[in-house]
C-alpha positions as CSV (number, residue, x, y, z in Angstrom):
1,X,9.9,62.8,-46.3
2,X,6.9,63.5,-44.0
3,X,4.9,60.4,-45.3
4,X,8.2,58.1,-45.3
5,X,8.5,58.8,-41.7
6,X,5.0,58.2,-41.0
7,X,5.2,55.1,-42.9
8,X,8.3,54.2,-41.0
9,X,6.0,54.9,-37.9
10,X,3.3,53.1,-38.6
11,X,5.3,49.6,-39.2
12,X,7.0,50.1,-36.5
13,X,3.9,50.5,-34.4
14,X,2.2,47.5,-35.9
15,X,5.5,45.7,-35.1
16,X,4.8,46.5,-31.6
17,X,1.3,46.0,-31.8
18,X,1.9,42.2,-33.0
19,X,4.4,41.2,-30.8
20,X,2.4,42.6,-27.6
21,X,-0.5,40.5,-29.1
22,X,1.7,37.5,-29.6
23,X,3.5,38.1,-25.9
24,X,0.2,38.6,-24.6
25,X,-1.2,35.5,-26.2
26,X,1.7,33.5,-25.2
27,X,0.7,34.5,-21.6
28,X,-2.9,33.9,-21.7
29,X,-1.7,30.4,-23.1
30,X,0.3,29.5,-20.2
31,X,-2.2,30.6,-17.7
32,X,-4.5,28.4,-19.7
33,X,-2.4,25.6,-20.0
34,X,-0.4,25.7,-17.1
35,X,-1.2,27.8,-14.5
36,X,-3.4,26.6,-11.5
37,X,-5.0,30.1,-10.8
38,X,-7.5,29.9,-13.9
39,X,-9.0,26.6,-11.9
40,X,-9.1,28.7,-8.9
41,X,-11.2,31.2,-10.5
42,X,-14.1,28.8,-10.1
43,X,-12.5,26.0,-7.4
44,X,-11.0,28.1,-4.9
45,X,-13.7,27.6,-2.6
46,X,-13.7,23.9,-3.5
47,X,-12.6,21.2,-1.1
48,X,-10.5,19.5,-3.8
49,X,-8.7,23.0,-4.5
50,X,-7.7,23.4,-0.4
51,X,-6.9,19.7,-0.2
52,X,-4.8,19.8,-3.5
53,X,-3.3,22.9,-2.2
54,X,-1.9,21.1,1.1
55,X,-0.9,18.0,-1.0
56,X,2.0,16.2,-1.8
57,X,0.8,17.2,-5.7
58,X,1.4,20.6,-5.0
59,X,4.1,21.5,-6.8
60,X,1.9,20.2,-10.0
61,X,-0.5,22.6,-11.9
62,X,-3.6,21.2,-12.1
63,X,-3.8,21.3,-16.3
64,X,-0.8,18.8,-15.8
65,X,-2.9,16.0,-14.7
66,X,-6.6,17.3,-15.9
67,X,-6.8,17.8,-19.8
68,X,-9.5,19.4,-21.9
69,X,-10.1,18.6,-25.4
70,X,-10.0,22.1,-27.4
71,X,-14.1,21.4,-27.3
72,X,-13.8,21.9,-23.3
73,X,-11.4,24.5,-23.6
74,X,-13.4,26.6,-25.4
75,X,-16.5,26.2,-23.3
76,X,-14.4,27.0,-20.4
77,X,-13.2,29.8,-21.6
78,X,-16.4,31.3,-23.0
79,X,-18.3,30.1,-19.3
80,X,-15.3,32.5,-17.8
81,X,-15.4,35.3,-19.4
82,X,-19.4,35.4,-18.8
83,X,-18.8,34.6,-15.4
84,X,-20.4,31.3,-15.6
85,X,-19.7,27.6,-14.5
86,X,-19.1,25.7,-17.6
87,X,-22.1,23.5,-18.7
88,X,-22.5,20.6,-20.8
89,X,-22.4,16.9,-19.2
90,X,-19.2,15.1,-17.4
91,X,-16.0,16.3,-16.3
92,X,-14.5,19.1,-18.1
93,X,-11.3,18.0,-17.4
94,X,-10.6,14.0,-17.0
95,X,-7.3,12.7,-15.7
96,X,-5.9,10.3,-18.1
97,X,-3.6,7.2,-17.5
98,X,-0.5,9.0,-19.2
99,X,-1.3,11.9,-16.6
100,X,0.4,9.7,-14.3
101,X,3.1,8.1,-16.2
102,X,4.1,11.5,-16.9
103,X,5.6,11.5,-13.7
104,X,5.8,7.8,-12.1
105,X,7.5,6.1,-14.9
106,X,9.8,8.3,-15.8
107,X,12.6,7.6,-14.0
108,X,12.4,11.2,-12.2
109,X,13.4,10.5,-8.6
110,X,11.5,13.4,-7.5
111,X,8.4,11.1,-8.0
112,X,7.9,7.6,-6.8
113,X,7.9,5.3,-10.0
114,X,5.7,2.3,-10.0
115,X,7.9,0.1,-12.8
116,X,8.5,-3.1,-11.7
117,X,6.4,-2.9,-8.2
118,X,5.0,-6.0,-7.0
119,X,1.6,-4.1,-6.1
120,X,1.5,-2.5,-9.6
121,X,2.4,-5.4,-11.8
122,X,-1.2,-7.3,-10.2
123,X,-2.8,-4.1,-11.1
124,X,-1.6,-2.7,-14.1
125,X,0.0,-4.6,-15.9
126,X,-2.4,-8.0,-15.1
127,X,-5.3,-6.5,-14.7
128,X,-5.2,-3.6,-16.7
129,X,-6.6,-1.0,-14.0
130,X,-6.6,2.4,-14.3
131,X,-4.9,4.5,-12.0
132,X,-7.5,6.4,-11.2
133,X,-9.4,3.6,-10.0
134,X,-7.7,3.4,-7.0
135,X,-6.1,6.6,-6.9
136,X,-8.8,9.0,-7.5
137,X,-9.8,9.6,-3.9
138,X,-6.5,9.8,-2.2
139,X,-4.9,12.3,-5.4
140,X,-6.3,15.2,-3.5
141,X,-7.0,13.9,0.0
142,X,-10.7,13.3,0.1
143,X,-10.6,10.1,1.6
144,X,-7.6,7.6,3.2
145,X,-6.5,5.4,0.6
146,X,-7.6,2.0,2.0
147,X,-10.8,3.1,1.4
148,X,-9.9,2.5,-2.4
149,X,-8.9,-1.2,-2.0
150,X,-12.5,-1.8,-0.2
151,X,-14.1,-0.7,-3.0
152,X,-12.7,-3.9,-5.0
153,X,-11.9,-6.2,-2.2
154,X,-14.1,-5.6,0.7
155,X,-13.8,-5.5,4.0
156,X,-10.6,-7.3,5.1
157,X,-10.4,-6.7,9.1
158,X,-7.6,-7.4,10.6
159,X,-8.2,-9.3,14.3
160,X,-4.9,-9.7,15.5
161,X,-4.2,-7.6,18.8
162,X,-1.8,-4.4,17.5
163,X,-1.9,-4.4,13.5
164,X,-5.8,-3.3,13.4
165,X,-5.4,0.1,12.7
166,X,-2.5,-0.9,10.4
167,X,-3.0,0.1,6.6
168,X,-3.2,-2.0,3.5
169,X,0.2,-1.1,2.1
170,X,1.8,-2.5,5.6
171,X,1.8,-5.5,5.1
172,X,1.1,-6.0,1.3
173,X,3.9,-3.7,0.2
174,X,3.2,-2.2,-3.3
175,X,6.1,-0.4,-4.2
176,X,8.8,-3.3,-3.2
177,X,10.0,-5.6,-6.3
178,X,9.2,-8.9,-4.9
179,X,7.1,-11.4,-6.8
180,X,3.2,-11.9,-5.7
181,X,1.8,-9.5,-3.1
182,X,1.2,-11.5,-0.2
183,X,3.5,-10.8,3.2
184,X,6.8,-12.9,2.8
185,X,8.2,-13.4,6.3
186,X,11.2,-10.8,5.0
187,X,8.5,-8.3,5.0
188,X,7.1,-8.9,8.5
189,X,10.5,-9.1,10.1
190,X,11.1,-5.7,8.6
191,X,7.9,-4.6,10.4
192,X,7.7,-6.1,13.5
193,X,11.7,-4.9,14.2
194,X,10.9,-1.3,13.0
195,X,8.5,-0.9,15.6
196,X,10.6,-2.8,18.5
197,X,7.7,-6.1,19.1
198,X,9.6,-8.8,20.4
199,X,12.8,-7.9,18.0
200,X,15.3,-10.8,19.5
201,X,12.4,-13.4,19.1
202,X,12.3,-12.9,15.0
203,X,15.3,-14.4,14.1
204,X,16.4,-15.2,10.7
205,X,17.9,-18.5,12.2
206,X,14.6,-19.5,13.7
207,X,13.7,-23.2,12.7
208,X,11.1,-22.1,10.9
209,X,12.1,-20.3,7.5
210,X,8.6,-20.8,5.6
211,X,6.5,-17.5,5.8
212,X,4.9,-16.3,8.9
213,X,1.2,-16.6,7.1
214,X,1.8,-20.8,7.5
215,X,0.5,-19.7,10.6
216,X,-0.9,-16.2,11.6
217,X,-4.1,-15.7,9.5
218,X,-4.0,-11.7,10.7
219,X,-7.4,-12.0,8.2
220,X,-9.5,-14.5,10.2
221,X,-13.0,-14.7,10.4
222,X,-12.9,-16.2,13.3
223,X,-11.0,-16.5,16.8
224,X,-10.4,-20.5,16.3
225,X,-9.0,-19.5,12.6
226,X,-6.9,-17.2,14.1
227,X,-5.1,-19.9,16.5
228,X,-1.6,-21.2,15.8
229,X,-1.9,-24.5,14.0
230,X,1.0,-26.5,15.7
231,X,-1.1,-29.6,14.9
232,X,-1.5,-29.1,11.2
233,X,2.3,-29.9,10.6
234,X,2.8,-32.2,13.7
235,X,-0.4,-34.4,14.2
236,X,1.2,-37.1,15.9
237,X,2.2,-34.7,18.9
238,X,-0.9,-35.8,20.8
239,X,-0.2,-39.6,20.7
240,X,3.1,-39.7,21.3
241,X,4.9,-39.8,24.3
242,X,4.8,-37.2,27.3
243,X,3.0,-35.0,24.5
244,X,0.1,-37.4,25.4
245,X,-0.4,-36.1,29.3
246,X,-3.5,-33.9,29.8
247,X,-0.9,-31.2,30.9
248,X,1.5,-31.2,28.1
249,X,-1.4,-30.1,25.2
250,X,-1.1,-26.8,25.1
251,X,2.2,-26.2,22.8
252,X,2.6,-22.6,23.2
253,X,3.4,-23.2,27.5
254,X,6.5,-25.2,26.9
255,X,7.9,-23.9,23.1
256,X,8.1,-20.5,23.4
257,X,6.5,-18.7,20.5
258,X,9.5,-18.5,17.2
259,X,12.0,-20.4,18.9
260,X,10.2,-23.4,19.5
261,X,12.5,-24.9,21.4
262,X,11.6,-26.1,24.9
263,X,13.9,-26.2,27.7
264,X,13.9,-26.5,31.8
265,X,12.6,-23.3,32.6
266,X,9.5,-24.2,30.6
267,X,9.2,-27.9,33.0
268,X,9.9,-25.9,36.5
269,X,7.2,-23.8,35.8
270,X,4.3,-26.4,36.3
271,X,7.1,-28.7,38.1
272,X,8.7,-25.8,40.3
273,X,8.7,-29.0,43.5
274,X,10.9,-31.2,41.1
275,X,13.1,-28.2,40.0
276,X,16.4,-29.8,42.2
277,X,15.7,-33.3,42.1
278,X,17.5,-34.0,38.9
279,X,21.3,-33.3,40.7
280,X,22.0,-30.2,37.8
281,X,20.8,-32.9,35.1
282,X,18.8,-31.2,32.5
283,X,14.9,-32.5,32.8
284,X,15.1,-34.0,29.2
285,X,17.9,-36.5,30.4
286,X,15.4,-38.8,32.1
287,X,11.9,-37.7,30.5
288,X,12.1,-37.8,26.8
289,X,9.6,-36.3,25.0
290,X,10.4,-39.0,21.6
291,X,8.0,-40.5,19.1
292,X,6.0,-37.5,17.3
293,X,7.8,-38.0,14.0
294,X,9.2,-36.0,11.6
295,X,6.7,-32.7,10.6
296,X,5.0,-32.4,7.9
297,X,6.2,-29.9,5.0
298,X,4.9,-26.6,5.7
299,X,1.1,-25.5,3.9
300,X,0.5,-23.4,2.2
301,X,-0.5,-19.9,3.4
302,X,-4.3,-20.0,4.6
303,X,-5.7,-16.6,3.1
304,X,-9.3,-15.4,3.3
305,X,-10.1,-14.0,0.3
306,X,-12.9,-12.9,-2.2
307,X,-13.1,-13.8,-6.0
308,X,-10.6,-10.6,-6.9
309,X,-8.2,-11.4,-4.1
310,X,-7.8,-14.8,-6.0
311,X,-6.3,-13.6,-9.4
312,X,-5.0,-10.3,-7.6
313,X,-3.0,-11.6,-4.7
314,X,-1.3,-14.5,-6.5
């Protein structure tokens, strides 16, 4: 009776014995696998630990997007319980492209998703880049993510007065699911009426409907690039008619910029003495500005661009 009781004792305390081991084993897995505090054992002190910590990636351990091979694990492993930084050459934990599909194409709306963007069709699916190639810096803060299109495209400036401080992704809107990534004159309207510059002179009625890049070049290299080309779509202007008079050159002092249309109180202002000699008539009764023709269909938009713009921008 004695020994079946010990017996009975015994299994049960190897019972127990297992299924701590296997609780505990479970647990040290998870930390392993999924809890950010074994990085912090070694990156606490790390700039990429305080910056991921302050991060919109926050909420994500770090084994979620860094994965080891059971190689790197091991060393890891054996480096921390020596107290030890692991060795070996490289990364002991690369971020792979299905790190971030994980979470941006998979229809979670907690995360962004990048199917279908204009910015990452040009990218990914085109040209096949990694998202790490552009993303790497700005994952944990190190660096603001124009930076990342430099690398490939250079430096872009942007001259015109107000939008030089303005990032990339203003104007050439990655996440939207229009075709190419250029502007479109839907996307600077959007803009320019979010921030209150000259709202009631962007009108979706305006004569012009072709895209506002026909004409800004917010990318010039040069102040003379960066001038309205009236002429390019009207070259007979200067020949014909009144347009002709030394005084009348300069477009933008009688057709007021995006409506285009001229009208009395554009004449009184270098005419101011002739302003009541007309009886109430309206100045364009008597002096006709005729004979400039028909414009020319719009051009194209005039883009400075390296070789990678080229393909990428199309």
């Amino acid at each position: 009776m004695r020994r079946r009781t010990s017996l009975h004792l015994l299994i049960a305390g190897s019972v127990l014995a297992l299924a701590v081991a296997l609780w505990g084993g479970l647990r040290f897995k998870r930390y392993v696998d999924e809890d950010p505090g074994l990085c912090a054992q070694c990156h606490r002190a790390s700039p990429e630990f305080a910056l991921w910590n302050r991060g919109s990636h926050r909420g994500v351990a770090c084994q979620r997007c860094h994965h080891s091979t059971p190689g790197q694990g091991l060393a890891m492993l054996r480096a921390f319980l020596a107290g030890k930084a692991p060795g070996g050459k490289g990364k002991h934990a690369e971020v792979k492209l299905g790190s971030c599909a994980s979470c941006h194409l998979s229809h979670d709306p907690r995360w962004p998703q990048i199917e279908g963007s204009r910015g990452h069709k040009v990218h990914v699916e085109k040209q096949h880049i990694e998202c790490v190639k552009c993303h790497a810096q700005a994952m944990h803060g190190f660096a603001p993510a124009v930076d990342a299109c430099r690398s490939c495209h250079g430096e872009h400036a942007i001259r015109v007065v107000g939008m030089q401080k303005l990032h990339c992704f203003t104007c050439h809107n990655f996440l939207s699911h229009d075709s190419g990534l250029r502007p479109t004159r839907a996307d600077c309207l959007r803009c320019h009426r979010e921030n209150g510059v000259a709202p009631g002179r962007f009108s979706d009625s305006a004569p012009m409907q072709f895209d506002c890049a026909a004409c800004h070049h917010p990318h010039a290299k040069s102040a003379a690039d960066e001038q309205v080309p009236c002429l390019r779509c009207h070259p007979g202007v200067p020949r014909a008619g009144l347009h002709a008079a030394a005084g009348h050159r300069k477009c933008l002092s009688c057709h007021g910029a995006h409506t285009w249309r001229s009208g009395d109180g554009h004449c009184t202002a270098c005419h101011a003495v002739k302003a009541n000699h007309a009886q109430g008539k309206r100045c364009a009764t008597c002096h006709g500005f005729h004979g400039a023709g028909d414009p020319l269909p719009p051009p194209k938009p005039k883009v400075v661009l390296d070789a990678v713009d080229q393909e990428g921008l199309k």
